[in-house]
N, C-alpha and C positions, 0 to 999 in steps of 0.2 A: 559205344562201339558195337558193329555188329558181331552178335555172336556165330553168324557162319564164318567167318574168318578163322583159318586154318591157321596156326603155327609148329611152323620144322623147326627141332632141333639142329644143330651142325651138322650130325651125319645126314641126315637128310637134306636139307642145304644143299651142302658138299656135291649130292648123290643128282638134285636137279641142275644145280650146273652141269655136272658132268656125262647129264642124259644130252643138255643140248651143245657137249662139243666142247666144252668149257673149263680145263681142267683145273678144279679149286679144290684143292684138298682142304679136309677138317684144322689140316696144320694150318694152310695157310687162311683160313679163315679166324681162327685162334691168332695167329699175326694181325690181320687186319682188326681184328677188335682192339689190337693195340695201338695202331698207328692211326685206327681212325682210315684207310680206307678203303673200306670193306663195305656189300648195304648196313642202312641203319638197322638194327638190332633192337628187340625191347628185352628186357629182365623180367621173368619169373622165377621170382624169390634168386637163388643165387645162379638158375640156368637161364642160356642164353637161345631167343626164342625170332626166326624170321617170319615175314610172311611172303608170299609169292609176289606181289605189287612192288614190294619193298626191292625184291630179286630184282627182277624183272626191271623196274629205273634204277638201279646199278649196271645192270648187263648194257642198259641203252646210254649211261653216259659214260662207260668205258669205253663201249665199242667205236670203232673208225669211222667216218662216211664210207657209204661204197665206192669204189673207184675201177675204172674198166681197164688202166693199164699200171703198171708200176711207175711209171714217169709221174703219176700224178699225187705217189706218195712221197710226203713232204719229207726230206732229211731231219733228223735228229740234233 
């Protein structure tokens, strides 16, 4: 593994979703480590540790396609 690879805590986690618009609170990230979905996570010793990549393909498989009108968002 490389050792430039950065890891956030939750609050910080939390703090880059919610620089880009995103709001995930520490709570609900504490959630998603339960339910499983939330990004993958690794463990150091008993804290919970992300990385930005990790972020970041969560963010892009949550997110929607773009769409140019609302007719073309699909009902629930």
């Amino acid at each position: 593994m490389e050792s430039s690879v950065i890891y956030m805590d939750k609050q910080e986690a939390s703090k880059y979703l919610q620089d880009r618009g995103l709001s995930v609170s520490v709570k609900s990230l504490d959630r998603y480590i339960t339910n499983g979905k939330g990004p993958k996570f690794h463990k150091f010793g008993r804290f919970v540790r992300y990385t930005l990549p990790e972020i970041d393909v969560w963010i892009n498989e949550k997110m929607s396609p773009t769409y140019q009108s609302s007719c073309q968002v699909p009902e629930n």
